[in-house]
N, C-alpha and C positions, 0 to 999 in steps of 0.2 A: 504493500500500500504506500507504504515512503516514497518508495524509486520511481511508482507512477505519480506522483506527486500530492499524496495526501499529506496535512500541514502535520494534524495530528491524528494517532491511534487508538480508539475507544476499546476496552478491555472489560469485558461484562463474564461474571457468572450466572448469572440469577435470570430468567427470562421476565419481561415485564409485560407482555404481550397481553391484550386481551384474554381473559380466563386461565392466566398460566399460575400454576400452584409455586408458596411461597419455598427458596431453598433454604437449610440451614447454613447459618453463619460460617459453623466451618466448612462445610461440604464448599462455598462459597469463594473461603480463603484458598483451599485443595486449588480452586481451579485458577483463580487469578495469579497468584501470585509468581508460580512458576511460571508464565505468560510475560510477564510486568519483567522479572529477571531476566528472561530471555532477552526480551527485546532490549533492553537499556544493555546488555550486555555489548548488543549486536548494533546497536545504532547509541552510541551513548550524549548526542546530543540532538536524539530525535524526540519529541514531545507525546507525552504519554499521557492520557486521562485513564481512570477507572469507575465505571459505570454501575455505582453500587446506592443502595439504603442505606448501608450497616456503618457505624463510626468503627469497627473491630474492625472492616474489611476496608474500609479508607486509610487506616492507620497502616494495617502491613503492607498496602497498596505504594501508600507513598513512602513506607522505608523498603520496597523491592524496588524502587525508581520512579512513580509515577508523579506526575506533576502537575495535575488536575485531578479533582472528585464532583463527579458526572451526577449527581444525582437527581433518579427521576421523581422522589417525594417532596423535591423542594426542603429540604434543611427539616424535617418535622422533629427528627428523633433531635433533641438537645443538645445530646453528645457529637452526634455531627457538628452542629455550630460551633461548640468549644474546640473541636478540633479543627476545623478549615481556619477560627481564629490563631489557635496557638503554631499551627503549622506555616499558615500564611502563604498557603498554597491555593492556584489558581481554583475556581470553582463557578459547575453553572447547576443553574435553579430553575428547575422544570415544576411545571405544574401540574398537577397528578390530583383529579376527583378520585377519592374512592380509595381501593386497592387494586391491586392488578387482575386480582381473582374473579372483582364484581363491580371493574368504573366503567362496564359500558351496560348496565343494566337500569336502564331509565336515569342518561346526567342529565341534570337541569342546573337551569341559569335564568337568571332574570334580564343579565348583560352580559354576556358571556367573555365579551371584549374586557370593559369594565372592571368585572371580578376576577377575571386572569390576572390584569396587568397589576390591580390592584392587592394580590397576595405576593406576586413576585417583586414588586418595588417595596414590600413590606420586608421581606426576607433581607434585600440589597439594603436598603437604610440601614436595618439592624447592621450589618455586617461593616459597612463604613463606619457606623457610627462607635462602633469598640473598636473602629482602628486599622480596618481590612483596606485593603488598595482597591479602587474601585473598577482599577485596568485590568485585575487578575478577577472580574467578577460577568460570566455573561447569563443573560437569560434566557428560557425556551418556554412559547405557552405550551408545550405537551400537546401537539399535535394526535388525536387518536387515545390519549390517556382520560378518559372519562370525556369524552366530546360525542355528541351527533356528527354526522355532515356538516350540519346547519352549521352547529358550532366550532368545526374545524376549518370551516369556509370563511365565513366572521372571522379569526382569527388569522389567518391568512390575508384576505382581504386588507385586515387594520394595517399590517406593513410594520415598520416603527412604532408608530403611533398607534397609542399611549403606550405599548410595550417596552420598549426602551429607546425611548426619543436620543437621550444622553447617555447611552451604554452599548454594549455589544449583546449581540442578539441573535441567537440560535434556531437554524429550523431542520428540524430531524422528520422530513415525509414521507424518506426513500421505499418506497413497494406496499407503501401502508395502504389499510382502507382509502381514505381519503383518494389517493388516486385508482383505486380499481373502481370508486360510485364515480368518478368521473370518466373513466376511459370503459368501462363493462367491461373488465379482465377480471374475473375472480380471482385467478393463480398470479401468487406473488412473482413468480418467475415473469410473468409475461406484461410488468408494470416500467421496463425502465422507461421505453419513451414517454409515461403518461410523466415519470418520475425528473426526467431531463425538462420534461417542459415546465413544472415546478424550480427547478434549479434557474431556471431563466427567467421566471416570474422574482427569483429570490436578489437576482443580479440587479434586473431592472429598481426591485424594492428598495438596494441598498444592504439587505442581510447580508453582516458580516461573517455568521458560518454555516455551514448546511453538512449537515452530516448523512455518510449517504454509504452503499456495499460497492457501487462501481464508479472505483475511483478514476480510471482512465479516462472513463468514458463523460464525465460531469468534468477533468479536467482538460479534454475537447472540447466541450461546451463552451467554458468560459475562454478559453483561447479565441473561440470563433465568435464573443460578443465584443471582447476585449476592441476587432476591428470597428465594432460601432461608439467606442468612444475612444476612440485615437486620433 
């Protein structure tokens, strides 16, 4: 993923997926961390996140080398906060209804815009405000993590605004629902171009990360928008 030119490398145990059952902690640690070693062995100045809940599985994450904590609950567990603070390590703050087991069973919203942007700039305050650098801090409204359509489209749509006018701003859509209600491809396999043309909607917005499985191929992409603002 480096050598095709991904910036950085997201390192997950746990699946977060629509109705996937939760793993244990250790069973969690088992699998990242010899992952995390590896790579910092093999790229030692290439940028690492790890894509976890747990403050136990952050903690040996960033002493096996990783230099981000990916999480998709948005800071909930406490211990996470004390540690992204005392680490002062890079972190993004996704926004997650629910649990992964039951947030696509009836989400609601009244603003869905609104109440996204408004728990994730609650998190980000907190974290500047005891001291955190606000450049090692981005946000993602959780695309597909307790949304409808309706409200993964809304969220899209908003762009920046209000989600992080003044910060860095993550969009994770690659091969999700989201793009198979728009293109009618049920099989995840058969989403990139619905997925590429998201990455171009992400360029035009301004999003400054998109996380995504083919990285060559979204590194095409932007190569070939790049000529429209040269």
């Amino acid at each position: 993923m480096w050598d095709a030119g991904a910036t950085w490398v997201d390192v997950g145990g746990e699946s977060t997926r629509p109705g996937a059952e939760p793993v244990g902690v250790a069973t969690e640690k088992q699998r990242v961390v010899p992952v995390i070693e590896g790579l910092r062995a093999a790229r030692p100045k290439g940028l690492i996140s790890v894509d976890t809940r747990h403050a136990e599985v952050a903690h040996a994450a960033l002493l096996a080398g990783a230099d981000l904590v990916n999480d998709v609950s948005g800071l909930r567990e406490p211990a996470m906060v004390d540690l992204v603070l005392k680490a002062g390590c890079g972190v993004c703050i996704m926004h997650m209804q629910g649990e992964p087991g039951s947030m696509q069973t009836n989400p609601t919203y009244d603003d869905v815009v609104h109440e996204v942007a408004g728990m994730l700039q609650k998190v980000k305050q907190h974290l500047v405000k005891e001291g955190h650098l606000e450049d090692l801090i981005c946000v993602d409204p959780g695309i597909g993590f307790g949304k409808t359509q309706d409200h993964n489209l809304a969220l899209l749509r908003s762009g920046r605004e209000p989600l992080a006018s003044d910060g860095s701003l993550l969009w994770g859509v690659s091969r999700k629902s989201v793009v198979g209600h728009l293109t009618g491809h049920a099989n995840p396999e058969d989403r990139l171009a619905g997925t590429l043309g998201l990455a171009a909607l992400a360029h035009r917005m301004q999003i400054d990360l998109v996380r995504v499985h083919d990285v060559q191929e979204h590194v095409d992409v932007f190569a070939s928008l790049r000529l429209g603002s040269s």
